[in-house]
Residue, then its C-alpha position, 0 to 999 in steps of 0.5 A: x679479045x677483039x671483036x671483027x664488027x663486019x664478022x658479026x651475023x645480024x643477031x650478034x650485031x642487035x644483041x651488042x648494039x642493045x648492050x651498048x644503048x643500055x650502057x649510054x643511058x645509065x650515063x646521064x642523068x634526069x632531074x626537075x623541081x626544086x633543089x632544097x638540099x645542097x647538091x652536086x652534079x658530078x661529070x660522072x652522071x653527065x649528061x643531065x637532062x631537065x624536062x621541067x624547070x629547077x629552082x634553087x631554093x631554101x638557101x641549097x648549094x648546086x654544084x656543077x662539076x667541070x665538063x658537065x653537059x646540062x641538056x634542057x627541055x622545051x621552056x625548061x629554066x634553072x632559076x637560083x631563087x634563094x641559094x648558090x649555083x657554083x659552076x667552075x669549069x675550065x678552057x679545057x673541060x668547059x661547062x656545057x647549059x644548051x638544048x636538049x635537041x643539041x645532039x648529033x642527031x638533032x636541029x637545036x634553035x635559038x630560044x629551045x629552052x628558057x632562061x638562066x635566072x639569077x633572082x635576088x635570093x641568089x648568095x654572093x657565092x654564086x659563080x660560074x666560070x668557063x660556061x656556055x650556055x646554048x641555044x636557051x633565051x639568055x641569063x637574066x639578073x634580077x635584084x642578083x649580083x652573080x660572078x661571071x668569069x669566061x662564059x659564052x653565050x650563043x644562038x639565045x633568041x634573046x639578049x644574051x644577058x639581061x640586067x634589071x637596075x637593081x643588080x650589080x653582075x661582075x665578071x670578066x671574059x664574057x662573049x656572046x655570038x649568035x644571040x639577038x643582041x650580043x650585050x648585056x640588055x638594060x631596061x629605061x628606068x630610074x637607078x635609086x640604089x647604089x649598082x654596079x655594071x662591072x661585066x666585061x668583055x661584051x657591052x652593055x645595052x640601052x635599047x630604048x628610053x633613058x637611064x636615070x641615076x636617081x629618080x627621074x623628074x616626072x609630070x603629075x599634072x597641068x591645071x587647068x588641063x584644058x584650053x580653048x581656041x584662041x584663049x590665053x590661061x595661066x596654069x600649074x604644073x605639078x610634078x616631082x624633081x621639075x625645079x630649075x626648068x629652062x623652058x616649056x613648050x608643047x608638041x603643036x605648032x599652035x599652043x605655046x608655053x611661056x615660064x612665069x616666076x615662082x617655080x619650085x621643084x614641085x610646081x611649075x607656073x606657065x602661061x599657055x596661049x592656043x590660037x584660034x587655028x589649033x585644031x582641038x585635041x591632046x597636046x603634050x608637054x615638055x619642060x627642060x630641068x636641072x634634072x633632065x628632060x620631062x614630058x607629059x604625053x597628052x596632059x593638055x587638051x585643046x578644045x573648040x572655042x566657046x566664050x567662058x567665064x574664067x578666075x585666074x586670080x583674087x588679089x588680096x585672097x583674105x579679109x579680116x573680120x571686122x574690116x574692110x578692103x579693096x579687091x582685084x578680081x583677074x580673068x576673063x568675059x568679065x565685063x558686065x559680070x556679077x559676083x554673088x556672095x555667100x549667104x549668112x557669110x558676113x561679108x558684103x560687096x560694093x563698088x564693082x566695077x568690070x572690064x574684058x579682064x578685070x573687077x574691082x570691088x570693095x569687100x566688108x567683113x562683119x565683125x562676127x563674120x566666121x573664120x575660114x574660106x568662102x566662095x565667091x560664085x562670078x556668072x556673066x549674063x551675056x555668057x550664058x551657061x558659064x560660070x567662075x568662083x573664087x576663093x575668099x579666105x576670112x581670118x581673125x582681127x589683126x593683132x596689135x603691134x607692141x615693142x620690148x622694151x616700151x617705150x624705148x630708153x637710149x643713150x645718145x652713144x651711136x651704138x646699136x640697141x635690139x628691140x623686139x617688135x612683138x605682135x599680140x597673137x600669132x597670125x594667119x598670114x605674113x605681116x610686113x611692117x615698114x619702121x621710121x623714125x620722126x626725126x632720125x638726127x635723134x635716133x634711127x631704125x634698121x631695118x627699114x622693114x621686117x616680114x613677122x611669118x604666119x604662125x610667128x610673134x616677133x623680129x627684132x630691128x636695132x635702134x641708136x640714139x644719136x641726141x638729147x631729144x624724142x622722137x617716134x618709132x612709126x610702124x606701118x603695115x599693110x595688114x596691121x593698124x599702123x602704131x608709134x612709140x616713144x623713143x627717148x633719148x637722155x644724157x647728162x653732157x649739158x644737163x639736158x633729161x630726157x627718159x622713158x618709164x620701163x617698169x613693171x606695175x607696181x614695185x621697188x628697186x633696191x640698189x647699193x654701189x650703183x654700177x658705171x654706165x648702170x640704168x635703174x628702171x622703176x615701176x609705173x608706181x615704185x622707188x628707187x632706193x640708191x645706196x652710195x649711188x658714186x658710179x659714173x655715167x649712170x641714170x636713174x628712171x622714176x616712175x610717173x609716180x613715184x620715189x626715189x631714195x638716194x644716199x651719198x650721191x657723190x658722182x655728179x655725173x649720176x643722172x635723176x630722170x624725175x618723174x611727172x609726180x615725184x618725192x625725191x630724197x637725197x641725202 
């Protein structure tokens, strides 16, 4: 039956236009809040409308069916915040995500909706193919990695797809037109994860700033963090990843920064000079890395020039209880200052001298004076209200120096032997000691010198006799008391004996079929006791009193090294 519309008196026209709206509106479909149930939103209710926002949530699929018009309200979003949003449309039958004023009667603009959200409770299974999302403020990716195959973004008042560094979207086909930036916006930031950019089709984007793969070095702090006009300090820079820096400088004509040696990749030794016509005020700092370029916006303050007693440094900065020792105090307006010590600190000062820049003092550590550090308070009366410290640190005895073995037995054969230079106790500080021997035609040492670390007991160096004789193993340091031993070296070629004691206290030793090349060592008060002694090249060391047993010594080439007082038996 045909119905002629132009025939149609004005009441029949209202009646069939009424029927038809009603049928258009049982056509779409309103939803809001959150999705909890998986869930599919079939072309047969399209057009959906969301007035509020919709969240999927609690592990819930939403399924959006090819040709699927979503229109969405003012400020409305549809975030996956711990799910999967499957939108697989087609180039025939697209999926639509646009405003709710895109309609024929409407004027839609770009940012009329909210966003797209992929969180990082969105499943690997999200994914959306031949999508168009309209006149919204883009798709934004947080901590997600979403599939995107062929979806068009148009008219966002934002970017049209917004990464943080934590995401790792993939997709291919992606266009963007309209949107205020037609790529894939990325923040300035540090990468520390293991991320992928593997969108394509539009490209991505840095606005500003910089992207680091890794942490990026960082500046923590300059000490000390002001200057005066006209002044020349040594300085600390602290931060994190600033090792292998290049150069230093500051963003003020006036203030200058020069490397000094010693930087690691926490701290950075400077010498900074302002001049007198710096204006006073913050200036930053800019150190070239290994690992890029570091600023510290205003971390120095340049400050009006006023004299100032200043303590760059103490050299040495301990002192051993019971000792004495010269020191070098380094700053400046020193000349004419006084240093005042602590009071009950066992410690007492003689000797200053001063200068513009430098002190020089002797300081006396009682033997009861108690461990630990002390402030050395430095004030200059032609300076009035300026004042200095510095920091004195007092330590335990130094230990004593001893060798293993001791003393020291040789053949006269050129070969390395390994003695072991073994302090008393561990120390609180690094000990290095310089080795000589008296007369090196008899025996050498090597290394010339070994550093014991704080906290350690020993180190060895190789000793080698080269002939018949003694000589001393002499070791010096500047924090131990200096020490000789004996070295012995012994041989039977002209029936020269030279030999060292190594033994223990009191004991005996007891050998039968001596081996070749054999060394029996007795004690202090001991006997050896040789049984069938025929082995070649070897030697026998007595005691200083002491007895040694011997039975059909047959080799002669089986030394005696005879004690000071001595029984000797043979038989």
């Amino acid at each position: 039956m045909k119905v002629i519309w132009a025939a149609l008196r004005p009441p029949a026209r209202a009646a069939i236009g009424a029927l038809l709206l009603t049928g258009l509106a049982h056509a779409q479909t309103t939803v809001s809040g959150p999705i909890r149930t998986n869930q599919t939103w079939a072309a047969s209710g399209s057009p959906y409308i969301v007035d509020a926002d919709v969240a999927i949530e609690a592990g819930a699929v939403l399924t959006i069916e090819p040709g699927v018009t979503v229109r969405l309200g003012a400020n409305a979003n549809l975030v996956v915040s711990d799910g999967a949003l499957r939108a697989e449309g087609s180039a025939a039958t697209p999926i639509v995500l646009t405003s709710a004023s895109d309609v024929p009667s409407g004027s839609p603009a770009p940012g009329a909706w909210g966003n797209l959200t992929f969180m990082e409770g969105a499943a690997s299974s999200t994914r959306l193919e031949w999508v168009q999302v309209n006149y919204g403020k883009g798709i934004r990716i947080q901590g997600a990695s979403p599939i995107l195959n062929y979806v068009d973004i148009r008219n966002s008042s934002g970017a049209a797809i917004q990464v943080d560094l934590n995401s790792s979207p993939s997709g291919v086909g992606l266009q963007a037109s309209g949107n205020a930036v037609n790529g894939i916006s990325v923040p300035a930031g540090d990468i520390t994860g293991n991320v992928k950019w593997n969108l394509r089709g539009i490209p991505y984007v840095v606005a500003s700033g910089e992207v680091s793969v890794g942490l990026r070095p960082s500046i923590s702090s300059i000490v000390p963090a002001t200057i005066q006009q006209g002044e020349t300090i040594d300085a600390v820079v602290t931060g994190f990843r600033v090792g292998g820096v290049e150069t230093a400088s500051f963003d003020a004509a006036g203030v200058t920064a020069t490397l000094r040696p010693g930087a690691t990749a926490a701290t950075v030794p400077i010498r900074i000079s302002a001049t007198m016509e710096q204006p006073v005020g913050k200036v930053s700092l800019s150190l070239q890395t290994s690992s890029g370029l570091v600023k510290f916006p205003a971390g120095l303050e340049v400050v009006p020039f006023k004299p100032t007693v200043r303590v760059t440094g103490l050299t040495p900065s301990v002192l051993r209880r019971g000792e004495s020792g010269s020191f070098r105090m380094d700053g400046t307006y020193l000349n004419g200052a006084t240093v005042t010590l602590p009071a009950n600190s066992g410690l007492t000062l003689s000797g200053l001298q001063t200068t513009e820049t430098q002190a020089t003092f002797t300081l006396a550590a009682a033997a009861d004076a108690v461990s630990g550090q002390r402030v050395l308070q430095v004030a200059n009366p032609s300076v009035p209200d300026s004042t200095a410290t510095a920091a004195l640190t007092i330590i335990d005895g130094a230990p004593r120096i001893n060798t293993d073995p001791s003393p020291i037995s040789l053949f006269p054969n050129g070969k390395n032997n390994t003695v072991t230079i073994r302090l008393s106790a561990a120390d609180l500080i690094d000990n290095t000691i310089a080795l000589t021997s008296s007369d090196p035609t008899i025996a050498t040492v090597t290394p010339a010198s070994i550093t014991v670390p704080r906290g350690q007991l020993q180190a060895t160096v190789q000793v080698t006799g080269l002939k018949v004789g003694t000589t001393l193993l002499n070791m010096t340091s500047a924090t131990l008391q200096p020490i000789s031993y004996q070295i012995y070296v012994g041989s039977v070629a002209d029936n020269t004996l030279v030999d060292p004691v190594l033994a223990r206290p009191v004991g005996v030793v007891l050998m039968k079929n001596f081996e070749p090349d054999g060394v029996a060592i007795a004690p202090p008060v001991g006997v050896v006791l040789l049984h069938q002694g025929a082995a070649p090249g070897g030697v026998i060391n007595a005691s200083p009193v002491g007895v040694v047993l011997l039975r059909d010594l047959s080799n002669s080439d089986t030394t005696i090294v005879s004690p000071p007082v001595s029984v000797e038996l043979r038989e």
